[in-house]
SEPADO-628367 format. One line per 8 residues: number of its first residue (from 1); their letters; for each residue z, x, y of N, C-alpha, C. Coordinates in pm, whole numbers. Each point is the difference from the previous one (the first is absolute). Layout:
// residues N
NUM	A	Z:X:Y:Z:X:Y:Z:X:Y | ...
This chain:
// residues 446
1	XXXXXXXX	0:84:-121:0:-84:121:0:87:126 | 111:112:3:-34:110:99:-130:41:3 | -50:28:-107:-149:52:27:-83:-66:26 | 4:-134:26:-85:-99:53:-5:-8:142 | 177:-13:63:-4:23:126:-16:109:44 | -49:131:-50:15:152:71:-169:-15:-24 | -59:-62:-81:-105:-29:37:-101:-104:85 | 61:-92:3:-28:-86:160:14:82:105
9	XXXXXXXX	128:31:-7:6:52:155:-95:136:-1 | -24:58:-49:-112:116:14:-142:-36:30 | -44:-105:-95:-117:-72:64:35:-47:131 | 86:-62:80:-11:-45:86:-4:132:100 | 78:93:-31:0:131:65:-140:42:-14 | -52:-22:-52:-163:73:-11:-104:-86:98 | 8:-113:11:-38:-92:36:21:19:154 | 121:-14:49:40:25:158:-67:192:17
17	XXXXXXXX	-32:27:-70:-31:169:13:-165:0:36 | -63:-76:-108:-140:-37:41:-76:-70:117 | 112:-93:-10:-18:-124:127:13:100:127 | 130:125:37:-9:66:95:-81:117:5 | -71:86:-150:-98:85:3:-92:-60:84 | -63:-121:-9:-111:-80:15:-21:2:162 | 168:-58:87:21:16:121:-89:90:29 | 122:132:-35:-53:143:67:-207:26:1
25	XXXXXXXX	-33:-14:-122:-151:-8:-17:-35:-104:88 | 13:-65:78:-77:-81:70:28:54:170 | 179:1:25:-35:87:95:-74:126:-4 | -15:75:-71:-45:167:-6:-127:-51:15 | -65:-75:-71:-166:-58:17:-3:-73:152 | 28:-46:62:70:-37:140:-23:103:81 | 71:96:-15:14:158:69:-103:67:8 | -72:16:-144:-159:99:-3:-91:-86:55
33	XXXXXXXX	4:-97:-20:-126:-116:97:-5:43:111 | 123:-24:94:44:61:141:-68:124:31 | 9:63:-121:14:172:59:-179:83:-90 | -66:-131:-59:-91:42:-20:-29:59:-116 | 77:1:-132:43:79:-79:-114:-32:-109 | -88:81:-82:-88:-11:-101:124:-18:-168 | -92:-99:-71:86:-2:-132:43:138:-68 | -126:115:39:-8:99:-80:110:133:53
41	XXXXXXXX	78:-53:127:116:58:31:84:37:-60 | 122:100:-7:104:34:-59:100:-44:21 | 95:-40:-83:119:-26:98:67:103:72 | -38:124:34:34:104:65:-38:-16:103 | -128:10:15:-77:-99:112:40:-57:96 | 40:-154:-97:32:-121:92:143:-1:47 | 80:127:-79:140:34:71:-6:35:130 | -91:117:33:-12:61:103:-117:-74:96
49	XXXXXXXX	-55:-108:-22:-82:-65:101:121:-94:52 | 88:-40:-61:95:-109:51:114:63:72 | 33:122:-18:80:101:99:-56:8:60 | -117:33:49:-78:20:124:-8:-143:84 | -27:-77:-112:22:-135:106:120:-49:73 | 77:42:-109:138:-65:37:22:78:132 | -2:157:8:-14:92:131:-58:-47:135 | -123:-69:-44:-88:-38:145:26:-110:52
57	XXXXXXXX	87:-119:-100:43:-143:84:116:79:11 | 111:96:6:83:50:56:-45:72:137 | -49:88:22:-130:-8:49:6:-64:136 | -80:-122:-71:-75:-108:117:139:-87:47 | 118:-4:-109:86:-57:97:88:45:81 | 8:128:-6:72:97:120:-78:21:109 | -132:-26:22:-128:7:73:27:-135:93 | -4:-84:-42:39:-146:52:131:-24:29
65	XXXXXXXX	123:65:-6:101:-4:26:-33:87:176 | -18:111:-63:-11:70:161:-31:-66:88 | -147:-68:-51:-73:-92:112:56:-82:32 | 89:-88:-32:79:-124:-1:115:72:86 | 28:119:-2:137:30:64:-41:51:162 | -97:48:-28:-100:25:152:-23:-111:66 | -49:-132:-51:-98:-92:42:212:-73:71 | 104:21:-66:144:-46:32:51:102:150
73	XXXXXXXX	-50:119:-25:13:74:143:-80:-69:120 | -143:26:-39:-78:-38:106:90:-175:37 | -11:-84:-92:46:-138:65:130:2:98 | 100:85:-55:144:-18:63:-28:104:179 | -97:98:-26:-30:63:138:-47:-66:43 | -121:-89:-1:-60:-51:72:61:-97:130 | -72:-37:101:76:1:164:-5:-149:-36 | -38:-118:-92:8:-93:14:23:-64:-137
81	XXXXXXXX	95:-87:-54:123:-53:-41:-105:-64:-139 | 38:36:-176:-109:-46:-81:130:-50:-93 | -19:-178:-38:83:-2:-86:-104:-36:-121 | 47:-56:-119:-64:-83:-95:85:-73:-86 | -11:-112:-41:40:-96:-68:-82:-9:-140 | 77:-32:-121:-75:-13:-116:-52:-197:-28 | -35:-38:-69:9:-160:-86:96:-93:100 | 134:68:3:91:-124:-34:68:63:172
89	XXXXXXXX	-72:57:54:34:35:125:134:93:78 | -11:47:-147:102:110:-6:8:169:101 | 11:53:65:-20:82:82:17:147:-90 | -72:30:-53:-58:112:-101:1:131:98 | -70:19:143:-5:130:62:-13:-8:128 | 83:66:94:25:-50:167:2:151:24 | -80:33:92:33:173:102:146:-34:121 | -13:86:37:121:59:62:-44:-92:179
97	XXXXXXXX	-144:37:-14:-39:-98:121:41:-143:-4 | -59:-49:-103:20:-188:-15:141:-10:16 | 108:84:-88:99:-30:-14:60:12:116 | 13:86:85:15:-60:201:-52:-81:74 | -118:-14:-28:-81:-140:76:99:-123:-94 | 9:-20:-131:108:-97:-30:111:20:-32 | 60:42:41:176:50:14:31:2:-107 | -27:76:-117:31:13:-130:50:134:-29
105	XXXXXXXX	145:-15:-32:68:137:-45:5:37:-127 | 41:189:-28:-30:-20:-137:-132:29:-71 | -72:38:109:-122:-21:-37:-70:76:-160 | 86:151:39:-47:98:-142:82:-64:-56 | 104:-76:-65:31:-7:-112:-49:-161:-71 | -132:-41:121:44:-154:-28:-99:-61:-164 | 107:-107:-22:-98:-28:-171:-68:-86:20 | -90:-101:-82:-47:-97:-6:51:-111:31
113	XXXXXXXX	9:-63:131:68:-139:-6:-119:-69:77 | 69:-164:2:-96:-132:109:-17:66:162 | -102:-19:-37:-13:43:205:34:-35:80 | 48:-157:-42:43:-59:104:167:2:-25 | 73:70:-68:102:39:-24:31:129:97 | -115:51:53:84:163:63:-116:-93:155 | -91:-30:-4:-46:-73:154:-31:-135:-19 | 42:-90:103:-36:-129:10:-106:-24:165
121	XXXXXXXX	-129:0:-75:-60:-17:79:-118:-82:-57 | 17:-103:62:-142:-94:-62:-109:26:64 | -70:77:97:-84:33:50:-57:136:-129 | 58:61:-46:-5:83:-79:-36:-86:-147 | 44:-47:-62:16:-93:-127:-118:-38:20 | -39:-84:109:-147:-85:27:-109:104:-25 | 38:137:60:-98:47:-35:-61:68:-114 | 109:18:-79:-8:76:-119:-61:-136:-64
129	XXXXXXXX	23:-108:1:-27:-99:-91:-160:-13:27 | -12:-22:104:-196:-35:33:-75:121:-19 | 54:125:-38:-111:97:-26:40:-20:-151 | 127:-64:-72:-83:14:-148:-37:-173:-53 | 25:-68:52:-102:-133:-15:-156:49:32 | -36:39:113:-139:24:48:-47:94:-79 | 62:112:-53:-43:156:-48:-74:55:156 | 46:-57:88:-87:94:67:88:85:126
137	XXXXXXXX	-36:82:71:104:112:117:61:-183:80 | 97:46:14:28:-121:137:75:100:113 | 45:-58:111:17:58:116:89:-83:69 | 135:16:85:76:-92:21:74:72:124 | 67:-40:137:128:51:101:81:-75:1 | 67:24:42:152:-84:-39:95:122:106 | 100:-65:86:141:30:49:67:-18:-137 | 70:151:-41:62:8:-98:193:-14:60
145	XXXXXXXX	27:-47:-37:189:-23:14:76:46:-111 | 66:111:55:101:64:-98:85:-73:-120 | -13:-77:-71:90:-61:-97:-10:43:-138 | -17:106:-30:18:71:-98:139:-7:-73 | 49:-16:-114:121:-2:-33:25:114:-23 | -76:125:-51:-3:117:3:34:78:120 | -33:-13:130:-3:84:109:102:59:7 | 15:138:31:140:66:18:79:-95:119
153	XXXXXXXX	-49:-4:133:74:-41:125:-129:-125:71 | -33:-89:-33:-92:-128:37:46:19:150 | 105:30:72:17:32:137:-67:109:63 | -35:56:-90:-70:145:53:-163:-17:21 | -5:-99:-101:-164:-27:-17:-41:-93:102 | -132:49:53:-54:-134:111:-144:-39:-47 | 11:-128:37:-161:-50:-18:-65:17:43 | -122:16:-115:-111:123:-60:-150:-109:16
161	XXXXXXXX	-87:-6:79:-133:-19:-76:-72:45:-38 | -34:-4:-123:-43:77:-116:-136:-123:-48 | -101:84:-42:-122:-25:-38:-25:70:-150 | -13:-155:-109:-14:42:-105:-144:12:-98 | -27:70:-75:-136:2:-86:41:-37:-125 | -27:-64:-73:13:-46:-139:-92:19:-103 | -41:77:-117:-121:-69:-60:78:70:-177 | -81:-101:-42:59:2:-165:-71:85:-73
169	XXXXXXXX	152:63:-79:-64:57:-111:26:-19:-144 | -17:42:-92:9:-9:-143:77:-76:-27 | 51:-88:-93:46:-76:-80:70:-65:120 | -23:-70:70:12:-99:96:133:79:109 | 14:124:23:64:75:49:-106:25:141 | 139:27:113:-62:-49:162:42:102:73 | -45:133:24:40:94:114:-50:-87:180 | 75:80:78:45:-43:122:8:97:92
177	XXXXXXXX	-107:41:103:15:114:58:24:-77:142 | 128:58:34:106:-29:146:-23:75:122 | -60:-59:112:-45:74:133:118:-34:88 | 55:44:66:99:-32:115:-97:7:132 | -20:-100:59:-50:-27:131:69:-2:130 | 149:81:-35:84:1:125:-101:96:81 | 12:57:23:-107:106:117:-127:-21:34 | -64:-101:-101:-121:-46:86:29:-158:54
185	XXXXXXXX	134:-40:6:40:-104:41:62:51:132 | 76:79:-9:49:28:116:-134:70:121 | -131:75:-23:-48:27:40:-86:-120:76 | -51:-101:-105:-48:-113:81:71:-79:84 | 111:14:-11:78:-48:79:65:67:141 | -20:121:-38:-34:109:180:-164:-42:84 | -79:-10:-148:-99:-10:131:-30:-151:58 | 84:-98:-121:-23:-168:81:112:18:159
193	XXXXXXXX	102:80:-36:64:19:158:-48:64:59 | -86:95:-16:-43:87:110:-155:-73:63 | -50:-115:-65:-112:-62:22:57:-151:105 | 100:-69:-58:94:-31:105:43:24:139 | -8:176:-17:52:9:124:-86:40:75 | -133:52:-49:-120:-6:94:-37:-99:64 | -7:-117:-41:-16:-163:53:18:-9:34 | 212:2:-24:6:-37:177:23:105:96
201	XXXXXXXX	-55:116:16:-23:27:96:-127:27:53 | -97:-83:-79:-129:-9:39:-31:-115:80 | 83:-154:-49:8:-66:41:-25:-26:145 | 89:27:76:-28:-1:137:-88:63:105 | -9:123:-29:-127:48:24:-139:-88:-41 | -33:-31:-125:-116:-89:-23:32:-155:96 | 100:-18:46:10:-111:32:-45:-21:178 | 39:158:50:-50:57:114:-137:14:14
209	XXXXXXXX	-85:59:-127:-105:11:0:-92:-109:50 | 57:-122:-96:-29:-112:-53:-55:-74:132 | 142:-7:123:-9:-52:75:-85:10:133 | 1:165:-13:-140:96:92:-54:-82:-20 | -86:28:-102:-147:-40:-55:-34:-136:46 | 99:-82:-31:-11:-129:40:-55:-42:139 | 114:57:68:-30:-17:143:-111:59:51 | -62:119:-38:-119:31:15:-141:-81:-73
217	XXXXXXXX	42:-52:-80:-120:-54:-37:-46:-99:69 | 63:-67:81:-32:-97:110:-78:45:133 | -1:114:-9:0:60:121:-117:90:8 | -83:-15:-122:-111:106:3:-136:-78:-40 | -81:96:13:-171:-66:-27:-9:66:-133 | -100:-75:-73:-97:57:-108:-79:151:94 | -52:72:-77:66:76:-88:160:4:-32 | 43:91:104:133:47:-9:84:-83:-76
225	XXXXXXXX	-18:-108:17:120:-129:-84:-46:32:-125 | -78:28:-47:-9:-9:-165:65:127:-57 | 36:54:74:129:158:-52:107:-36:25 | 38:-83:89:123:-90:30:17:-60:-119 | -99:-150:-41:5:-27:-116:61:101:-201 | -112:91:48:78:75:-107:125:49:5 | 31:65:122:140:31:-36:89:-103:-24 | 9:-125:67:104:-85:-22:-41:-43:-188
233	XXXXXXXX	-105:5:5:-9:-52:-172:93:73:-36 | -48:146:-3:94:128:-94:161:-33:22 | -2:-17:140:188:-25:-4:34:-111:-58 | -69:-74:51:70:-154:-137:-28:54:-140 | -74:75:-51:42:24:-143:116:76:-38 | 13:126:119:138:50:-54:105:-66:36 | -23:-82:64:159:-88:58:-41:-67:-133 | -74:-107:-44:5:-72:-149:69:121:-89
241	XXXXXXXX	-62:140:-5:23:75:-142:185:9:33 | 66:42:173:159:37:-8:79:-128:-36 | -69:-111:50:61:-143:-101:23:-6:-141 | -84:11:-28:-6:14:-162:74:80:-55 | 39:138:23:73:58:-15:172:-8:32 | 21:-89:136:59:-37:36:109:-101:-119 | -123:-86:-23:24:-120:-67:25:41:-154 | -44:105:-76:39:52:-96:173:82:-36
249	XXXXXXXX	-42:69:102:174:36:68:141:-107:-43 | -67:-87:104:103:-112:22:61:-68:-179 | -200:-3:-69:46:-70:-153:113:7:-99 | -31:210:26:120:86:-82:103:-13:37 | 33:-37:106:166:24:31:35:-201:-47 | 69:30:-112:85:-132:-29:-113:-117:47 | -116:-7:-115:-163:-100:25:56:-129:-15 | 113:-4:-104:40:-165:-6:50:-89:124
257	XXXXXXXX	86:132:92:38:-112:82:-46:-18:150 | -128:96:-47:-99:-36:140:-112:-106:-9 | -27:-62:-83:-53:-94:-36:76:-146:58 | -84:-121:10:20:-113:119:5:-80:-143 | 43:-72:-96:-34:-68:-140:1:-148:117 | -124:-91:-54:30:-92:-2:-116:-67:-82 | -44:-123:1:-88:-79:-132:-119:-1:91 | -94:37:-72:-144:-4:42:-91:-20:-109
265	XXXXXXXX	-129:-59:68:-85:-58:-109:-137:127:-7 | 63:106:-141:-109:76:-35:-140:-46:33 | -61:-102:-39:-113:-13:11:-39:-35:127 | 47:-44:111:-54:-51:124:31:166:42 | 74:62:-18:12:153:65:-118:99:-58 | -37:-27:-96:-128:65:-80:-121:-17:97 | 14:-134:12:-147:-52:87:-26:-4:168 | 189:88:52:-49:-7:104:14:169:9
273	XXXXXXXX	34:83:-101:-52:136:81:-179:-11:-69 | -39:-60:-56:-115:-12:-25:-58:-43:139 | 36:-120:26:-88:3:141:-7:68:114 | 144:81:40:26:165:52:-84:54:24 | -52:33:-125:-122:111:-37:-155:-36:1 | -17:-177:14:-168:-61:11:-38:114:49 | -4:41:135:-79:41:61:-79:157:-98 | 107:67:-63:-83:86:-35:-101:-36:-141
281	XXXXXXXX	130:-134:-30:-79:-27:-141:-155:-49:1 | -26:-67:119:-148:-45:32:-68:111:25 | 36:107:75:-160:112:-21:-39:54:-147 | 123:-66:-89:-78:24:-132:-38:-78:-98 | 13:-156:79:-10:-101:-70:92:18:-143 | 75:9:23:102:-12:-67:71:-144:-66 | 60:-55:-67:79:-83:-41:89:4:-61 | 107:-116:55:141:50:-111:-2:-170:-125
289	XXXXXXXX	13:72:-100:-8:-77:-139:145:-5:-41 | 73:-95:22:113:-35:-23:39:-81:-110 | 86:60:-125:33:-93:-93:149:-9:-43 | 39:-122:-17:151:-62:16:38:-108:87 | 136:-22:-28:36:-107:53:7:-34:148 | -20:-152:9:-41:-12:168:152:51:112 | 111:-12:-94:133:37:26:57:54:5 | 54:131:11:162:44:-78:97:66:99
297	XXXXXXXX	98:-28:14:136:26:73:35:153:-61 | 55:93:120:65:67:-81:105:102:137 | 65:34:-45:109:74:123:-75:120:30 | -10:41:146:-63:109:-27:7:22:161 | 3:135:73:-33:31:83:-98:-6:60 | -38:-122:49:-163:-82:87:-96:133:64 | 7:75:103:-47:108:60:-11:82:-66 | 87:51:-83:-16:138:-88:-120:-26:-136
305	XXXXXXXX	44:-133:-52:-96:-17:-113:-122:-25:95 | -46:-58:95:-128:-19:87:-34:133:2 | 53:122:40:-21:104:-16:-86:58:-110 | 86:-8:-100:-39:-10:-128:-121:-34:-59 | -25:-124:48:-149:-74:-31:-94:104:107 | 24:-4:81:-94:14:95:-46:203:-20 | 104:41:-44:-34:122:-50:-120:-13:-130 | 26:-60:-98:-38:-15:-111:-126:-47:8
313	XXXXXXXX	-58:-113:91:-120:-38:30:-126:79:92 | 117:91:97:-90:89:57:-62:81:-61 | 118:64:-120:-114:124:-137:-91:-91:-43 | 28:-97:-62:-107:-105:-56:-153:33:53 | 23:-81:131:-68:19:92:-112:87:27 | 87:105:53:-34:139:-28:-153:67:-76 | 80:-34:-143:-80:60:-76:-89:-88:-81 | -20:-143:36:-69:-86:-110:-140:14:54
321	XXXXXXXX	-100:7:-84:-139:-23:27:-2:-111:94 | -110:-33:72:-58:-104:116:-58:-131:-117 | 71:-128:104:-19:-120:-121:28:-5:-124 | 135:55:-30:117:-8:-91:90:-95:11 | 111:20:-106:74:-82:42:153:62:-28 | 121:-1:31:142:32:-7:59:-136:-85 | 48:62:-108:70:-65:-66:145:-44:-6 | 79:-98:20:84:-82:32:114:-57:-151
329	XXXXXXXX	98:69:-45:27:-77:-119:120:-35:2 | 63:-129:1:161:30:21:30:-88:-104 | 138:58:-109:25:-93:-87:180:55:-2 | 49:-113:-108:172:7:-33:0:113:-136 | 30:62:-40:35:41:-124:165:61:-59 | 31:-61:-111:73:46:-73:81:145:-2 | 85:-11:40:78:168:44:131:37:-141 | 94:-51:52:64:12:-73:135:-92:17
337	XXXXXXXX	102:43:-122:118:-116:-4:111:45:55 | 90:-106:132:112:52:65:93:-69:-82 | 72:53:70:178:37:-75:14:-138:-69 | -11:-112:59:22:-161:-53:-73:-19:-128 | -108:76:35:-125:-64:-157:-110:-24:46 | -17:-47:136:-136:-90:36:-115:149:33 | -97:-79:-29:-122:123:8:-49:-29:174 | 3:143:33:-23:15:146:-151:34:19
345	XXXXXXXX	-27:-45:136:-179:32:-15:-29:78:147 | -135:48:-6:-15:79:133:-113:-40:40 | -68:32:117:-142:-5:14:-73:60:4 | -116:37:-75:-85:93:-37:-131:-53:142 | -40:104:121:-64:-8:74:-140:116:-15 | -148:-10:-31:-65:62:-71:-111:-18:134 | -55:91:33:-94:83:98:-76:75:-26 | -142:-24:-25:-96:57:-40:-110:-14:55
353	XXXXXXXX	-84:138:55:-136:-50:41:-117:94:-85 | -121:6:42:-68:-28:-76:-58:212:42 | 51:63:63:-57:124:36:30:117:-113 | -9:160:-2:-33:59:-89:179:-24:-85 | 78:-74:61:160:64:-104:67:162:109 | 80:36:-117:82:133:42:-28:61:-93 | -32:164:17:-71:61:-107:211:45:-72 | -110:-29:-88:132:21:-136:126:133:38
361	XXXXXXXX	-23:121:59:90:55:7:58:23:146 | -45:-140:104:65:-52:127:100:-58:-79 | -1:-118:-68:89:-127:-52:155:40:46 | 36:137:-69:172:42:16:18:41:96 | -74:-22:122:7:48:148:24:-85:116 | -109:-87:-14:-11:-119:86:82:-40:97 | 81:-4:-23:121:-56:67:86:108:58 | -10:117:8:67:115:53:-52:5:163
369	XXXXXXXX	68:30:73:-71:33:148:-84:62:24 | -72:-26:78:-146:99:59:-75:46:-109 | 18:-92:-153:-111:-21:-97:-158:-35:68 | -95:43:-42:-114:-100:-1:-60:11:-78 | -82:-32:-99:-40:27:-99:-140:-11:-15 | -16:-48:146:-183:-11:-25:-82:77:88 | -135:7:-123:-104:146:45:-6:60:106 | -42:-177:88:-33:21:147:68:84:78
377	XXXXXXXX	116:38:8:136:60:52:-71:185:-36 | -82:22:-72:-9:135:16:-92:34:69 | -99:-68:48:-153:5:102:108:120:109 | -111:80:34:9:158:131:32:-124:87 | 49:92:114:23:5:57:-95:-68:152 | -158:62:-26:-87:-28:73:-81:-183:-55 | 53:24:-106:-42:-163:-98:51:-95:80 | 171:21:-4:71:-77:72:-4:-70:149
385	XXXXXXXX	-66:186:82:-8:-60:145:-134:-65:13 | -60:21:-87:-151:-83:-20:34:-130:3 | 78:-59:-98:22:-139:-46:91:-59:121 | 86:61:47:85:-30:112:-73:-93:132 | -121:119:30:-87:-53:145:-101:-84:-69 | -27:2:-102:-103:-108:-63:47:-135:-47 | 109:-13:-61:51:-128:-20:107:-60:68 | 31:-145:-10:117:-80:45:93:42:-36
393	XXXXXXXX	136:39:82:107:54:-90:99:-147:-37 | 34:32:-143:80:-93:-91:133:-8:60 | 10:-131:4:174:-17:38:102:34:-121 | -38:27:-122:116:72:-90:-6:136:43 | 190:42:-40:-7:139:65:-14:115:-64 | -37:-20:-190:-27:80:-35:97:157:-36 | 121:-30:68:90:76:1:62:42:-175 | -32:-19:-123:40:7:-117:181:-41:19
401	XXXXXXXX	11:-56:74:169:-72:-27:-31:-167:-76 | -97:-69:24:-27:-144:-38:65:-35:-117 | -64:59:-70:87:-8:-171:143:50:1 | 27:99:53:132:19:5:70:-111:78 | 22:-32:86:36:-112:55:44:-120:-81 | -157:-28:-78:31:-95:-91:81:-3:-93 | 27:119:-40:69:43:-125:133:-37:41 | 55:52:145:88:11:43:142:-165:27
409	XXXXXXXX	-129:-69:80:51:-95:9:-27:-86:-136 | -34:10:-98:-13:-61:-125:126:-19:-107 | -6:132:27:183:74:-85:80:-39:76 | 22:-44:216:125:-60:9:-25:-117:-50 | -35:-78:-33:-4:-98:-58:10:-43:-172 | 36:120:-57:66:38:-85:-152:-74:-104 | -121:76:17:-80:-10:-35:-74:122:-63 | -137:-17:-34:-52:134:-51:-161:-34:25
417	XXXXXXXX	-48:82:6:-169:55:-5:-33:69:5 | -131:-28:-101:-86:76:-86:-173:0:59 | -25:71:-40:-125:79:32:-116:23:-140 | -98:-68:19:-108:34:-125:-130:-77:34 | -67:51:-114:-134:-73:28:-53:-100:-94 | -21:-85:52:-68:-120:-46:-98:32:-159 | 56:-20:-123:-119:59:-82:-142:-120:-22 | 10:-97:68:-148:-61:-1:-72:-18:119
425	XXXXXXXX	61:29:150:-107:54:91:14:111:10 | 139:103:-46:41:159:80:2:31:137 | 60:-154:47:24:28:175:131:53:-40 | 63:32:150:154:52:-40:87:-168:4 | 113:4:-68:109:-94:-80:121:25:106 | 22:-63:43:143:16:86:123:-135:-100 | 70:66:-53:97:-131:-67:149:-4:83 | 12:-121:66:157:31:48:105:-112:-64
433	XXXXXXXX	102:1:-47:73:-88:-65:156:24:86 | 32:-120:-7:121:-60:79:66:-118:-55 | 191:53:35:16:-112:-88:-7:-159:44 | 40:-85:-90:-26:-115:57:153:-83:-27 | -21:-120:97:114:-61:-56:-31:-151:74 | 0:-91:-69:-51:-174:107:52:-5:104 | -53:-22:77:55:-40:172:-71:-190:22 | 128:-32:31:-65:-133:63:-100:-21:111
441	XXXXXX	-102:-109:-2:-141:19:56:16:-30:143 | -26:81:106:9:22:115:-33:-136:126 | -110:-82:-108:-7:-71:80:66:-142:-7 | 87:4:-161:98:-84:-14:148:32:107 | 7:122:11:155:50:77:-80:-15:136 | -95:-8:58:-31:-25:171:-20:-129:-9
């Protein structure tokens, strides 16, 4: 009976011996495939071809380590802030930069945790999220606010605007390269005061000018009056251009509470800086094509938004082919949900005419001061004084503030606009949206 069981179990021992010979022969056949190995090889051979291999992925992975430890220098030197997040939005690798732009201490020893565990910033989150929904670079600014739970001293830290790049990589993992825009914030902001303070002290002088001219122009004959004429033109444009500037000034300092709020009817204000402007709109036979409601109420600073229009129609204007038309679109749309539940709506106001558009790498400009973005603006010098004594001069002033302006007074109104081109005529797209909220009908309350 012993020898029955000392013989089972040996078969079975033979059995688990074959079953793992078999292993090994399939990896080793595995190995020479890899490495190229002829049947008629030795196993002396294929000893020493697989030491050699085993050598060169040792090799190639000390090769790739270096690189990986270089490619960790270069990131943490570098002058602007690189984090990355893996899947589950875990913060995998932050330089020494990011980690000061977001008050994160600790930095060399820090491990894998939620990102939004060491920064809470939803401007950040948003963006990591839309470059890996899209797969594509996204681009985002944001006023960053110290609330880091990490920060050594959150008293020490001040708010940062910072400009972020996003774009995805491998296995749904999201690097993040961090610009700090304090110094070119503070710089635009020396020269909007130092442009300020040219105004007004240009102001009065042009206003002196202004008034010469005037009084002389009464007082003279053709010829001579028509140099009279020009100069007073020229001074009313720079007195228009130190207004404007003026009036930009004024926006930045605390825009909300220079604004007049009271209920006005968007669309009758649409149609009267439209009629403002007939006069230039008829030397080009022009028309305005208006679509939306015959109605809508909305709070808003009456003069400033007239402004607004009347800026917006003059580019129109401007640049639309002869016997065109300016497009008119005003509708309600869907925004988002306040604190109660109820869905809040805004008004989407859409401006389009029918001329060449904004060439594609104006678009992120537009709206900056003393932008212009079109051709005409580069003609010599002698082009210019050509066109000057040869044509009617235009009552727009051409000054590249228009769009800025708009921009300006848009945002106090705790609004936004956008800039693009039309993709089925490719005129330029002006979009401005504002919020909304029902106002009782004006001519029920009179």
């Amino acid at each position: 009976m012993n020898l029955l069981w000392f013989l089972a179990g040996l078969a079975i021992g033979l059995m688990h011996l074959a079953w793992y010979r078999a292993r090994l022969s399939l990896q080793l056949k595995q190995i020479t495939r890899s490495l190229d190995v002829t049947e008629a090889a030795t196993p002396f051979s294929i000893s020493s071809q697989i030491t050699a291999a085993i050598a060169n992925y040792r090799q190639v992975n000390q090769d790739l380590e270096r690189q990986s430890e270089t490619w960790k220098q270069i990131v943490n030197c570098a002058p602007v802030g690189y984090l990355q997040v893996d899947e589950d939005n875990q913060l995998t690798l932050c330089n020494s930069q990011a980690c000061h732009l977001l008050g994160i201490s600790n930095c060399d020893t820090l491990q894998p945790r939620l990102l939004l565990e060491l920064v809470r910033s939803y401007e950040l989150d948003f963006l990591i999220e839309q470059a890996r929904e899209t797969e594509k670079p996204s681009q985002r600014e944001w006023m960053f606010y110290p609330t880091s739970v990490d920060a050594a001293n959150l008293s020490d830290q001040r708010t940062t605007p910072i400009r972020g790049y996003a774009f995805p990589l491998t296995g749904d993992n999201v690097g993040v390269f961090l610009e700090d825009r304090q110094e070119a914030l503070t710089l635009a902001q020396q020269r909007d005061r130092w442009t300020s303070d040219v105004a007004h002290e240009l102001k009065t002088p042009l206003t002196s000018i202004r008034l010469v001219a005037e009084t002389l122009q009464s007082r003279l004959e053709p010829p001579t009056r028509n140099w009279v004429d020009r100069l007073l033109t020229e001074a009313i444009r720079l007195s228009t251009l130190v207004q404007e500037l003026l009036d930009l000034s004024q926006l930045e300092v605390n825009p909300g509470q220079r604004l007049s709020l009271k209920p006005i009817d968007l669309v009758e204000l649409i149609h009267s800086a439209w009629l403002s402007l007939e006069p230039l709109a008829s030397q080009k036979h022009l028309k305005l094509d208006y679509g939306g409601p015959a109605q809508l109420l909305i709070q808003a600073d009456e003069p400033r938004l007239h402004r607004v229009l009347l800026n917006l129609f003059d580019n129109g204007i401007k640049y639309s082919p002869v016997e065109s038309s300016i497009r008119v679109k005003v509708s309600l749309q869907n925004h988002s949900f306040t604190q109660s539940g109820k869905l809040s709506q805004q008004i989407q106001l859409d401006i389009i005419d029918a001329g060449q558009g904004f060439p594609e790498t104006a678009l992120p400009h537009v709206f900056e001061r003393f932008y212009r973005a079109d051709l005409s603006r580069s003609r010599s010098a002698e082009q210019r004084d050509f066109a000057t004594a040869t044509q009617p001069i235009q009552l727009s002033s051409g000054s590249g503030l228009g769009l800025a302006i708009v921009r300006q007074i848009v945002e106090a109104h705790q609004g936004a606009v956008i800039a693009s081109n039309d993709p089925d005529l490719g005129g330029a797209w002006l979009q401005i949206r504002l919020p909304y909220s029902e106002i009782e009908d004006l001519s029920k309350k009179a």
